[in-house]
C-alpha positions in Angstrom: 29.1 121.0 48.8 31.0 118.0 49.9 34.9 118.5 49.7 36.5 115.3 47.9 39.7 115.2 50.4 37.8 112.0 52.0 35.1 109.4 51.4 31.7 109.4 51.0 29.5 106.5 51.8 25.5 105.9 51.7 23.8 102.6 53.4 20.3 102.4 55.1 18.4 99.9 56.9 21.2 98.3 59.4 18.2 98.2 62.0 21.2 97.7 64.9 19.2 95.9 68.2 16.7 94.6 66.1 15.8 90.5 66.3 13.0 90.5 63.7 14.8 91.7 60.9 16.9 88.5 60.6 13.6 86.2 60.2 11.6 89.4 58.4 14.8 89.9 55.8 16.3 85.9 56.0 19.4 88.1 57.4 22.6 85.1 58.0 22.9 85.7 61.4 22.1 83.5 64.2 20.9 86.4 66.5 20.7 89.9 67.3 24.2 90.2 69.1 26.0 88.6 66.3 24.0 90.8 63.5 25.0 93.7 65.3 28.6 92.8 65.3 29.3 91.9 61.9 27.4 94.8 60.6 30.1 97.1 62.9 32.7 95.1 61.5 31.3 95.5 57.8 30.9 99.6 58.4 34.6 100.0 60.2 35.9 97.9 57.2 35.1 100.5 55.0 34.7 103.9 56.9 37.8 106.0 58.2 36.7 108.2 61.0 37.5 111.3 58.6 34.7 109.7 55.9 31.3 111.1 55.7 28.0 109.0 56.0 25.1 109.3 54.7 22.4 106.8 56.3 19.2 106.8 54.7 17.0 106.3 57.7 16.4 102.7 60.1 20.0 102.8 61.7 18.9 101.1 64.9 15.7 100.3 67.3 18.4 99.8 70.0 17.4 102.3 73.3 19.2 103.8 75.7 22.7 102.7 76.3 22.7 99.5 73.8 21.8 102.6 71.1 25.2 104.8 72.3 27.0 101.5 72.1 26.6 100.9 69.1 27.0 104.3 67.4 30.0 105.0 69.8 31.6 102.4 67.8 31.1 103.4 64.7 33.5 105.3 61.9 33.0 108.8 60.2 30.2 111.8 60.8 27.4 110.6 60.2 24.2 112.1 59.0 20.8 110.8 59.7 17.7 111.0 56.6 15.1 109.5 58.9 13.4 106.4 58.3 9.9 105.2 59.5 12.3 102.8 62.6 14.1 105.9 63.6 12.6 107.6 67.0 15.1 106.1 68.9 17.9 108.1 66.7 15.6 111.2 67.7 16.3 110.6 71.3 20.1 110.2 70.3 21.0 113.3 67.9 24.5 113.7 69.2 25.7 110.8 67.1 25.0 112.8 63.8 25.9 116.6 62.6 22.3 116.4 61.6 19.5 114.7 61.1 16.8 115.2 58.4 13.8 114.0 56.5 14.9 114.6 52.8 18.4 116.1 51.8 19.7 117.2 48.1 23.3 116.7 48.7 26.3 118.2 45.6 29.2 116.3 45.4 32.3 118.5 43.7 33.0 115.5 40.9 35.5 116.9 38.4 34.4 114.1 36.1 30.7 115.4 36.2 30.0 117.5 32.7 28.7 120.3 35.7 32.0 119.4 37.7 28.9 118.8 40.6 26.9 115.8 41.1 23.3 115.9 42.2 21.9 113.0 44.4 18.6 112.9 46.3 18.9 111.0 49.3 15.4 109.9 50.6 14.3 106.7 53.0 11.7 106.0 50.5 11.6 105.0 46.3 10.9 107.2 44.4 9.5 107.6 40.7 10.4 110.9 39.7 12.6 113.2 41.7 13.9 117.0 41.2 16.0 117.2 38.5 15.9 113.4 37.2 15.8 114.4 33.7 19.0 115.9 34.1 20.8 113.3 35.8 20.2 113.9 39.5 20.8 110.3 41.0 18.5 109.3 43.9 19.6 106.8 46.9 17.5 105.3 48.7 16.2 102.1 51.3 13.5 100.9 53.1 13.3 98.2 50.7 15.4 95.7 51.8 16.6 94.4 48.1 12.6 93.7 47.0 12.3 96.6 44.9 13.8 95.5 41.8 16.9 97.8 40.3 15.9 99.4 37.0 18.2 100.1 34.4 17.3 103.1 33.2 16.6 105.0 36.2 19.2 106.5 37.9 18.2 105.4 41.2 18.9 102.5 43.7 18.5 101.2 47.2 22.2 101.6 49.1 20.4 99.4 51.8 22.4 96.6 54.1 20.1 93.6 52.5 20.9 94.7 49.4 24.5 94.7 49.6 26.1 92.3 51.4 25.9 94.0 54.2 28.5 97.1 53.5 27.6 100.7 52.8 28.8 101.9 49.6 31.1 104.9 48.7 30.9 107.5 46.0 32.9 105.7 43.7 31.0 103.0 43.7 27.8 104.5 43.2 29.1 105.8 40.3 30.1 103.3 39.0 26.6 101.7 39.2 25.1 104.5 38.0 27.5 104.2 34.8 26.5 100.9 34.3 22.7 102.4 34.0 20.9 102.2 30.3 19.6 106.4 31.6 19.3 108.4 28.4 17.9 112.5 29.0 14.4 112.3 27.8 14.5 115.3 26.4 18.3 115.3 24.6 16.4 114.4 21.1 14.2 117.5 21.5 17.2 119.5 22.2 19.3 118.5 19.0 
């Protein structure tokens, strides 16, 4: 379980290195270089180098030594959920304490009625996840903000396009989730 003496953050699809994504996502940057620089700038404005990431897959299509640049430069351990842009990353695992396909990560959240919050952290949307019906959260990307949000799922996409180009910590997850219409399907059954 995650220990809540620092923060944790979630983003996806920074896609560092890449020149397409600015046409392919109408991303405000004038090139490649300058995308890859704010979107440092945006991480290191919010992540300590005590914080934990999670990154939900696409971090970069940068090779080589651009690749170890970049991540060199970057706050906090960071763990890789691999996204369909992420064989580079494979070639780069030191960067990350580990790298996987699908994680079920427990935060200790005192405020949680099981004092543990569930979230599924995936590259891909999904419908239905473990536990959804009794308020497992899922996180995830790949959709660069055109999968609209719904408000009664707790589920959303903690990609870059989607917003403004920061990752997003715990808190303010929660909060969004909060903000959610989610009822348990089955409380009414239960009563």
């Amino acid at each position: 379980m995650a220990e809540p003496d620092h923060t944790i953050f979630f983003t996806s699809d920074h896609h560092f290195g890449h020149a397409n994504i600015i046409r392919f996502c109408d991303r405000p940057f004038k090139d490649v270089n300058e995308m890859n620089e704010e979107l440092i700038r945006r991480w290191n404005e919010r992540i300590g180098p005590d914080d934990e990431v999670y990154h939900l897959g696409d971090i970069a299509l940068a090779k080589g030594d651009a690749f170890d640049d970049i991540l060199s430069r970057l706050n906090g351990t960071k763990y890789l959920i691999l996204g369909n842009h992420d064989a580079a990353a494979l070639n780069h695992r030191k960067w990350f304490k580990w790298i996987k396909e699908y994680f079920e990560l427990k935060v200790t959240d005192p405020e949680h009625p099981n004092g543990v919050q569930r979230i599924i952290l995936f590259h891909y949307a999904m419908r239905v996840w473990r536990s959804d019906f009794r308020g497992t959260w899922h996180l995830y990307g790949h959709s660069h903000n055109n999968l609209p949000d719904k408000h009664d799922s707790l589920s959303f996409d903690v990609g870059v396009d989607a917003n403004d180009f920061y990752p997003l910590s715990y808190a303010e997850v929660k909060e969004r989730m909060l903000r959610k219409e989610w009822k348990p399907p089955f409380a009414s059954a239960q009563e």
